[in-house]
Kinemage of the C-alpha trace (Angstrom):
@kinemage 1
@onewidth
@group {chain A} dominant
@subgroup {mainchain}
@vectorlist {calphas} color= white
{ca unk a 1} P 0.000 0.000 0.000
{ca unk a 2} L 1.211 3.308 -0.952
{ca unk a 3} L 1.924 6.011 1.810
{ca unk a 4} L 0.151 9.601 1.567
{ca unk a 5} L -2.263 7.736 -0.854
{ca unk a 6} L -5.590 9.115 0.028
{ca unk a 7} L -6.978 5.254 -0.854
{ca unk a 8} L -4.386 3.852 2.034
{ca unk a 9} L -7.087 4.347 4.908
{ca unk a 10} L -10.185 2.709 2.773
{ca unk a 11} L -9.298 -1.109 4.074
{ca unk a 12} L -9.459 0.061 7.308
{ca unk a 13} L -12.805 1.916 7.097
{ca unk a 14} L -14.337 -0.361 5.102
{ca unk a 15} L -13.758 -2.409 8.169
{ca unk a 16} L -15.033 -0.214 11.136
{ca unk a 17} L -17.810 0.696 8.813
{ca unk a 18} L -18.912 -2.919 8.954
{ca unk a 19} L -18.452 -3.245 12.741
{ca unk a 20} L -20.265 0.250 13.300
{ca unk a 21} L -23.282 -1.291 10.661
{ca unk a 22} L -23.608 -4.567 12.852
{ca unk a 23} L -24.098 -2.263 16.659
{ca unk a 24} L -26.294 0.454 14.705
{ca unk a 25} L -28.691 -2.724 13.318
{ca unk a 26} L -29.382 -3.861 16.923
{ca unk a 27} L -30.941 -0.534 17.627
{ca unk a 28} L -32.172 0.835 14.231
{ca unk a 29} L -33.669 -1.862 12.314
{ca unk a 30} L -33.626 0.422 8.854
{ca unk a 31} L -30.080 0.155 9.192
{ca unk a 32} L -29.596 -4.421 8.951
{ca unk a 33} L -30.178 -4.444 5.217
{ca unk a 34} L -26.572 -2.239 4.944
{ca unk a 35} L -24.659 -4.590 6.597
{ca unk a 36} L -24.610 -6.943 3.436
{ca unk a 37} L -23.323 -3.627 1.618
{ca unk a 38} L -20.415 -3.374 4.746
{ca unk a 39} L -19.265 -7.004 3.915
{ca unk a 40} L -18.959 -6.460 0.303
{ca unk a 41} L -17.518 -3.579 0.437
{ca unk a 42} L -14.231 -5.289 2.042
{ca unk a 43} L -11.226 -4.695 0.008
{ca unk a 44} L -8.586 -2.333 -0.717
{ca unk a 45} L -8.182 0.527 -3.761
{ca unk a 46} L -5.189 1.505 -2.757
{ca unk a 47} L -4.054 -1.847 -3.763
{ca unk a 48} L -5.672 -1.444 -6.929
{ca unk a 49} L -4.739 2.086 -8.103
{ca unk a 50} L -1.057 0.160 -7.390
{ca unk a 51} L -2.266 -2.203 -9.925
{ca unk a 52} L -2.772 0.629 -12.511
{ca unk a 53} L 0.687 2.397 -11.727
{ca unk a 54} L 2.094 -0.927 -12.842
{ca unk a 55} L 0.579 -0.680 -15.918
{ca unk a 56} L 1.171 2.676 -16.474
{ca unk a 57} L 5.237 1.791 -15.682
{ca unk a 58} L 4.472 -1.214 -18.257
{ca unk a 59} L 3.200 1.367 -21.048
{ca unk a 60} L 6.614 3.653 -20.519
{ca unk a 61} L 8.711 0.531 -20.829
{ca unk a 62} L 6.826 -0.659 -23.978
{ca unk a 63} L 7.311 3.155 -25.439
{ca unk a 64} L 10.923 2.993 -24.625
{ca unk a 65} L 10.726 -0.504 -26.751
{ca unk a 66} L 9.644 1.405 -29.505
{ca unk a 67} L 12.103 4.143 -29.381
{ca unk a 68} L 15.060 1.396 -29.284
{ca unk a 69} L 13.749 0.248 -32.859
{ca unk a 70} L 13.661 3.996 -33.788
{ca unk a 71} L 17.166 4.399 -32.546
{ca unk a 72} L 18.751 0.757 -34.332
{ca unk a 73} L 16.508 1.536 -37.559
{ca unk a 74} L 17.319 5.332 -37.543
{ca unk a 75} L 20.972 5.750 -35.944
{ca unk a 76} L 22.885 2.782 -35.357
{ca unk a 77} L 21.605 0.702 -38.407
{ca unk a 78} L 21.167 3.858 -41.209
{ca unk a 79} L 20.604 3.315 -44.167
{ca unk a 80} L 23.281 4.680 -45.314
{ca unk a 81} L 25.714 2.172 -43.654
{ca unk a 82} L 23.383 -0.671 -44.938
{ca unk a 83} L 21.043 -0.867 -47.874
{ca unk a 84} L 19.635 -3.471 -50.143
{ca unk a 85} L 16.822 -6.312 -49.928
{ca unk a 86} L 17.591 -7.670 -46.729
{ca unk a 87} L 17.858 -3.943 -45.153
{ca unk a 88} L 14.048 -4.091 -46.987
{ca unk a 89} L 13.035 -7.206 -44.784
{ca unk a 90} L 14.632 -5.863 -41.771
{ca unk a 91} L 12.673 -2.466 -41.589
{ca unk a 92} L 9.409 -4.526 -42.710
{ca unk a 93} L 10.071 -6.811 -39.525
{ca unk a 94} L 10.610 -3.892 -37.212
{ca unk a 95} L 7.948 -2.272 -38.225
{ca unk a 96} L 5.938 -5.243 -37.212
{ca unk a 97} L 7.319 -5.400 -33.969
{ca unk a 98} L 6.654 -1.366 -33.680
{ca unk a 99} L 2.906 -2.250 -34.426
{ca unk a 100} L 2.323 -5.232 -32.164
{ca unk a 101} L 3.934 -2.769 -29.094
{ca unk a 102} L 1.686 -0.639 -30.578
{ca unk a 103} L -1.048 -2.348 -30.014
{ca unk a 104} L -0.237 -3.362 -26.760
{ca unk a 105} L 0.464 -0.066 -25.749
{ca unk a 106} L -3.512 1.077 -26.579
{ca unk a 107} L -4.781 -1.874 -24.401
{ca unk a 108} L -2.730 -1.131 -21.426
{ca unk a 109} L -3.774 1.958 -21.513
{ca unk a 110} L -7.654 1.492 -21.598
{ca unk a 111} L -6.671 -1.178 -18.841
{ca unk a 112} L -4.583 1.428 -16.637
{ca unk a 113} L -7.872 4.334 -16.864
{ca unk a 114} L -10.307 1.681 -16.184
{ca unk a 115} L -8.675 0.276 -13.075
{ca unk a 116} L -7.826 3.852 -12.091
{ca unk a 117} L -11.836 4.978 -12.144
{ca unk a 118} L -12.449 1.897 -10.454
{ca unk a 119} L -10.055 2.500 -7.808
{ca unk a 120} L -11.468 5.793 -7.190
{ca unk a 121} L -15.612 4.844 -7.450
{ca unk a 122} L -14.495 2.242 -4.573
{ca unk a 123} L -12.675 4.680 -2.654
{ca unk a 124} L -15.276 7.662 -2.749
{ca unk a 125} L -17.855 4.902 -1.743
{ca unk a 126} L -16.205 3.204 0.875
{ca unk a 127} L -15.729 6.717 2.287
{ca unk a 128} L -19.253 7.495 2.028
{ca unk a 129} L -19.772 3.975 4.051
{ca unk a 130} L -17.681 5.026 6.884
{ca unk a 131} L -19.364 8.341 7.203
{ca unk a 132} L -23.220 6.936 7.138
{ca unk a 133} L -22.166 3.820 9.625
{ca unk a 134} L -20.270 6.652 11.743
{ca unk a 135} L -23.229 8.583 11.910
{ca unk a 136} L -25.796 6.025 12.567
{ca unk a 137} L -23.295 4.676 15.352
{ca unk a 138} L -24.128 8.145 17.001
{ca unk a 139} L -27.669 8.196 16.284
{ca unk a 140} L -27.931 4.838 17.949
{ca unk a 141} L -25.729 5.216 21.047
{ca unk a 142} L -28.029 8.140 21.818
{ca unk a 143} L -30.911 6.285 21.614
{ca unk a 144} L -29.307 3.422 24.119
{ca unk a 145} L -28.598 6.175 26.379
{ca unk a 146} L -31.942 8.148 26.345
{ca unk a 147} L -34.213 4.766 26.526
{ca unk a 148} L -32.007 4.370 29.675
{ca unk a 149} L -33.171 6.730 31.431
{ca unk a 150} L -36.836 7.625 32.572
{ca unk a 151} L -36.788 11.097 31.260
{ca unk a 152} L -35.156 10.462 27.889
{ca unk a 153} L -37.436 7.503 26.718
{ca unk a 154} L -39.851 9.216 25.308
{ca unk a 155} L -37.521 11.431 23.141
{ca unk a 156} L -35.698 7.697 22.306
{ca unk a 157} L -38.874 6.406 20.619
{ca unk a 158} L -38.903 9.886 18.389
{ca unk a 159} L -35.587 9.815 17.896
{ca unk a 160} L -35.565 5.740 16.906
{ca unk a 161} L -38.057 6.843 14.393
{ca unk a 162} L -35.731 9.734 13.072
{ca unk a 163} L -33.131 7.016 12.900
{ca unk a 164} L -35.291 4.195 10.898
{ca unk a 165} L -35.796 6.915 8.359
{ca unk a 166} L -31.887 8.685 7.880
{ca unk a 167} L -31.346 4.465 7.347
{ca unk a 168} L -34.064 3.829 5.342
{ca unk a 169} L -32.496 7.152 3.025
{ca unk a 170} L -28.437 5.931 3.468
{ca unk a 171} L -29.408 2.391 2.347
{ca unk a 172} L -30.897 3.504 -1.223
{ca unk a 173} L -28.051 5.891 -1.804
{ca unk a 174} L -25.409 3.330 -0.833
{ca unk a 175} L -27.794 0.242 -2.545
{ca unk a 176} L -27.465 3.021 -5.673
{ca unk a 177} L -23.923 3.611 -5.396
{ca unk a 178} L -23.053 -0.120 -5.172
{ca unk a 179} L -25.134 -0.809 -8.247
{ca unk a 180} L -23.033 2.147 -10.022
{ca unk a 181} L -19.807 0.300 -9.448
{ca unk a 182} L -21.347 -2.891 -9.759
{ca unk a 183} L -22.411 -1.903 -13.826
{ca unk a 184} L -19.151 0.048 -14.261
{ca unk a 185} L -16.848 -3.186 -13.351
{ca unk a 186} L -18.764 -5.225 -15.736
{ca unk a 187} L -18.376 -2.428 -18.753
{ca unk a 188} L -14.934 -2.387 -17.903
{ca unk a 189} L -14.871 -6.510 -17.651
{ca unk a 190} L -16.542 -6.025 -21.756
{ca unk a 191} L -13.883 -3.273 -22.945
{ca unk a 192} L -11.251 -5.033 -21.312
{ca unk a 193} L -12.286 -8.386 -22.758
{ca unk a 194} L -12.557 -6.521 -25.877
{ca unk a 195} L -9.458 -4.635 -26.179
{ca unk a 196} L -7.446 -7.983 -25.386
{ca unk a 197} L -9.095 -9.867 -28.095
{ca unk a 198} L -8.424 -6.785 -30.594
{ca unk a 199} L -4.543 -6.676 -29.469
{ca unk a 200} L -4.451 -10.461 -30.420
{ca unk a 201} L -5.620 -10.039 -33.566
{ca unk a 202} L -3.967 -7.325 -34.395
{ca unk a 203} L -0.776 -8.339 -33.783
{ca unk a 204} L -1.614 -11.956 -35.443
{ca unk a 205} L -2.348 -9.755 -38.354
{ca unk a 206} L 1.105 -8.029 -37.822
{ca unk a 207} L 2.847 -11.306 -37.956
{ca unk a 208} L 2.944 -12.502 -34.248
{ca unk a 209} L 2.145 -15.980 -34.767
{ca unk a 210} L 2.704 -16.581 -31.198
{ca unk a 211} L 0.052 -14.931 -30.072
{ca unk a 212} L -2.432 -17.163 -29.503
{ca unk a 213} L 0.129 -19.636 -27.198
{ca unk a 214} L 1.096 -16.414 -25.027
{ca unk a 215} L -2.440 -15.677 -24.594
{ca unk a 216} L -3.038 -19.262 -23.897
{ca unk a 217} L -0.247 -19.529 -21.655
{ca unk a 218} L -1.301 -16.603 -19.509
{ca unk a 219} L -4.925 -18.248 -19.137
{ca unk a 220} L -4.181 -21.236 -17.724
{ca unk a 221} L -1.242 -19.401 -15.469
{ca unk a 222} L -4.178 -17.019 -14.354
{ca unk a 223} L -6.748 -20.253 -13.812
{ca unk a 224} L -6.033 -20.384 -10.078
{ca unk a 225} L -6.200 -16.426 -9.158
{ca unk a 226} L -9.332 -16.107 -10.864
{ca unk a 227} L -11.334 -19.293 -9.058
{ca unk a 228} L -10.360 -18.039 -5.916
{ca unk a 229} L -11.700 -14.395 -7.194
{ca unk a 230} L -14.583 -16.122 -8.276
{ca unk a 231} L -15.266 -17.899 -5.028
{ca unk a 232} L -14.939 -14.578 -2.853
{ca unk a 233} L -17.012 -13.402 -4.853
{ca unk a 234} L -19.679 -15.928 -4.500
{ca unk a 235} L -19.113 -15.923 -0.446
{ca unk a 236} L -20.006 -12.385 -0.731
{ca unk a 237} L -23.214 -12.262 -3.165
{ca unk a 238} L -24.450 -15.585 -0.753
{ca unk a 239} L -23.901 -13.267 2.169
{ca unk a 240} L -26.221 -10.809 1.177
{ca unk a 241} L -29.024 -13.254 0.056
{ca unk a 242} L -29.078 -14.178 3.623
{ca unk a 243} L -30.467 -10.777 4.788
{ca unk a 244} L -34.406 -9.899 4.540
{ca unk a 245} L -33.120 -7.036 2.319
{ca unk a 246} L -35.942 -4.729 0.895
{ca unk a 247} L -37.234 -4.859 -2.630
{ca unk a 248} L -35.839 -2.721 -5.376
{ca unk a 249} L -36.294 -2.280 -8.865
{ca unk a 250} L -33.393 -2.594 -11.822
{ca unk a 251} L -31.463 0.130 -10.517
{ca unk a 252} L -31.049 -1.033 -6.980
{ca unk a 253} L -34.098 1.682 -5.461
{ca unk a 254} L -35.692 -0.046 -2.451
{ca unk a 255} L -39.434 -0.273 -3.330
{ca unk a 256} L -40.977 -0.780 0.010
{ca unk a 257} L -40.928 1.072 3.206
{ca unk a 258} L -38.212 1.607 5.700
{ca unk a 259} L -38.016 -2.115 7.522
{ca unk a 260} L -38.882 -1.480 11.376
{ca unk a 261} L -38.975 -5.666 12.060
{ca unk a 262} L -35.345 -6.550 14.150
{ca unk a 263} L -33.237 -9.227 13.092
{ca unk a 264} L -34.374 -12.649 12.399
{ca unk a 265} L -32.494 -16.034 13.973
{ca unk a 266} L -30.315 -16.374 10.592
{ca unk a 267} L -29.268 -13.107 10.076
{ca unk a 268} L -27.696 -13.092 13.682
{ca unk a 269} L -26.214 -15.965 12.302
{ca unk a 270} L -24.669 -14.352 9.200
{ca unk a 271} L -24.140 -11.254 10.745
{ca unk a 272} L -21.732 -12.741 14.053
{ca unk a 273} L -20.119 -14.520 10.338
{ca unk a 274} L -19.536 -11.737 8.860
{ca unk a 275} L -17.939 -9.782 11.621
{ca unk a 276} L -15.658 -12.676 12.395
{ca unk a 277} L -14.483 -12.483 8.692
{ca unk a 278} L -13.800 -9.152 9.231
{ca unk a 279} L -12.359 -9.370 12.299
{ca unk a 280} L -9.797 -12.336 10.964
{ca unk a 281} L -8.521 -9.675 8.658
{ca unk a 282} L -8.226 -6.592 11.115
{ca unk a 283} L -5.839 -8.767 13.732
{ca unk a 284} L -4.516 -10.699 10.848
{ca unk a 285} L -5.251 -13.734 11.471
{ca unk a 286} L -5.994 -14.614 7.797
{ca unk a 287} L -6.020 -12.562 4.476
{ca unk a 288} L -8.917 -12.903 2.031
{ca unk a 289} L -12.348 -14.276 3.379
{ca unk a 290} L -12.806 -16.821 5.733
{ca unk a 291} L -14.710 -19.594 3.706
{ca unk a 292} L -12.206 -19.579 1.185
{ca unk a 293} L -9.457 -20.386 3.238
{ca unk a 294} L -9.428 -23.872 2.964
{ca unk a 295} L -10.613 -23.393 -0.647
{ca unk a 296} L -7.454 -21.379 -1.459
{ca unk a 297} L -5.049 -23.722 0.237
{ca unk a 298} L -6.768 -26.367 -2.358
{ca unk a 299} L -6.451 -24.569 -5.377
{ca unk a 300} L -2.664 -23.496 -4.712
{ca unk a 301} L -2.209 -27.003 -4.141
{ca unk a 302} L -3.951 -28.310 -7.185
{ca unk a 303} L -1.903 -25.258 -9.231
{ca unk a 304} L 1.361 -26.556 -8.504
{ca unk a 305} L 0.401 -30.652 -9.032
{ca unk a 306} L -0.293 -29.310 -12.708
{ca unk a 307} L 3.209 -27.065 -12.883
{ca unk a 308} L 1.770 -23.407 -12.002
{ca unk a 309} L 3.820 -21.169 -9.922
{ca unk a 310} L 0.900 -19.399 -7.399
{ca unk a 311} L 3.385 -18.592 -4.752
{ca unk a 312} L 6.616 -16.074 -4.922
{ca unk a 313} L 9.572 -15.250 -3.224
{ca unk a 314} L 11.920 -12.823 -4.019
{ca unk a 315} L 14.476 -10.025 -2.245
{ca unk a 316} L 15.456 -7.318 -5.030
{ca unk a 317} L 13.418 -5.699 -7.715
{ca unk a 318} L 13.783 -9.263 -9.872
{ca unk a 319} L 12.061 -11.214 -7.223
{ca unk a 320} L 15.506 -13.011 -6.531
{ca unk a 321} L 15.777 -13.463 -2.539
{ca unk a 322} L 13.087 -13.951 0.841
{ca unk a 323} L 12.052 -10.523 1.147
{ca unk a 324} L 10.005 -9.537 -1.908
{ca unk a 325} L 9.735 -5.925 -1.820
{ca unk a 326} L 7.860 -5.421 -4.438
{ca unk a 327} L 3.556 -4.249 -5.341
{ca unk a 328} L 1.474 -6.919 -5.005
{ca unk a 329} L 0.670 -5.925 -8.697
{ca unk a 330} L 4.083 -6.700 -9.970
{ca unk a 331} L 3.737 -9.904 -8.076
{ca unk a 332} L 0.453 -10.754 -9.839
{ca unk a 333} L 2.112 -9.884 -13.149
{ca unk a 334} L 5.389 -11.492 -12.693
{ca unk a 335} L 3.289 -14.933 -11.665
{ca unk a 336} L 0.344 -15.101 -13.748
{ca unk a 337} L 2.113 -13.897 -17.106
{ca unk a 338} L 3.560 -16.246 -19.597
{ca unk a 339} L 7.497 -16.273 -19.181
{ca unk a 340} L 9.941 -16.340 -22.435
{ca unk a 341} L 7.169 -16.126 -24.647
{ca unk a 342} L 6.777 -13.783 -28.026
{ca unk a 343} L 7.931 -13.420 -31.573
């Protein structure tokens, strides 16, 4: 995580947020349909945004790729201190090679602004989390303090009801919000998908008849990160199912009234679940969600019976010794990308 990055703090609110969401439902019943939207908003930007600085570091090494050509073609290799047929075939090749970086350099950078806006939409909403939760923690700590007292509990009941509504409001902006970011990732999931499957055939079409094996090879090395993405993700969307949430329309806009009912025996349940999960990651006893622990430890194990590398060492900027001080992005690059492939 990067320091002075205004993303750094999300993880950490993202986490009290869900602790504040799981006190405030006990008093202010509004407020138990947000907790699902606390759980999956777990994660980290920061990390992300890292993810599109190594891109963006990836497009300034492919440029400087381009401008070695320039300078062998151009400088080194003249044409005045070699001409003729083969000097023909060696520009034509070149040029080939200036295309295909070419094209790689227009992907990466559709992928570096899309995980960039993500980054941000994740941020801005996980900061908006914190806030609400923060001040529906106050709202109900009042209320526990006025309904403890003789004078105060009539002014509790009024301001319970004040509090049912303020939740009834935060959960459609955040249930919007969510949605927001839920449609953007999968527009970004169709360009992305897109713009790789345009880079391949363009450079097949530029004479990379390689293209399809590196592409190949970086599928199956990417098999094992992307089952355990998958399976987070289905730990979180079964999460929410488990919560009487209320009904909405297309958009994510609750249709019904504010919900005044408490909670029912299986969203304690799921709710103690999901703070545990939570809580595993704040004291660190575990990274990643707990139901996919095991899961995890299966899949790396499965990866490496079938020859993938899913774990890494390293010490210097090549990954080389025990203390890997590198991104987690350049990690996830350096394992999941085909090695010694190309034209």
């Amino acid at each position: 995580m990067s320091d002075g990055n205004a993303l750094s703090a999300c993880s950490g609110l993202a986490q009290a947020a869900m602790f504040e969401a799981l006190w405030v439902a006990v008093v202010i019943p509004a407020a138990i349909p947000i907790i699902p939207l606390t759980f999956q908003s777990q994660g980290d930007p920061a990390t992300v945004w890292e993810g599109a600085g190594g891109w963006k570091d990836m497009i300034a090494e492919l440029e400087q790729s381009q401008d070695k050509i320039d300078e062998y073609r151009h400088t080194r290799l003249s044409r005045e201190r070699w001409d003729g047929k083969d000097r023909d075939a060696f520009d034509g090749k070149m040029e080939n090679f200036q295309d295909q970086i070419g094209w790689s350099i227009a992907v990466a950078w559709v992928v570096t602004a899309c995980l960039y806006v993500l980054a941000v939409m994740v941020g801005i909403f996980i900061y908006m989390l914190f806030l609400i939760m923060t001040l529906l923690a106050i709202f109900a700590t009042a209320i526990v303090i006025a309904a403890g007292t003789v004078v105060g509990a009539p002014a509790a009941l009024e301001l319970e009801a004040t509090a049912n509504q303020f939740a009834h409001m935060a959960y459609t902006v955040l249930n919007v919000s969510a949605k927001a970011i839920e449609l953007t990732s999968r527009g970004v999931a169709v360009l992305w998908g897109g713009m790789l499957a345009a880079n391949a055939i363009g450079q097949w079409t530029q004479g990379n008849n390689r293209v399809a094996a590196t592409y190949g090879n970086a599928f199956v090395r990417g098999l094992d990160d992307t089952l355990k993405g998958s399976l987070a993700w289905l730990n979180q969307w079964a999460y929410g199912k488990m919560f009487g949430s209320p009904a909405t329309n297309w958009w994510g806009k609750p249709t019904e009234g504010a919900r005044t009912a408490g909670w029912s025996n299986l969203e304690r349940i799921f709710g103690g679940l999901g703070g545990i999960d939570v809580g595993g990651n704040v004291v660190g006893g575990w990274e990643g969600s707990a139901p996919t622990q095991l899961t995890d430890r299966m899949i790396d194990w499965g990866a490496k019976k079938v020859g993938l590398d899913t774990g890494y060492a390293g010490d210097d900027e090549e990954g080389t010794g025990p203390n890997d001080k590198r991104s987690p992005a350049e990690k996830y690059v350096e394992r999941t990308q085909p090695k010694g492939s190309g034209s």
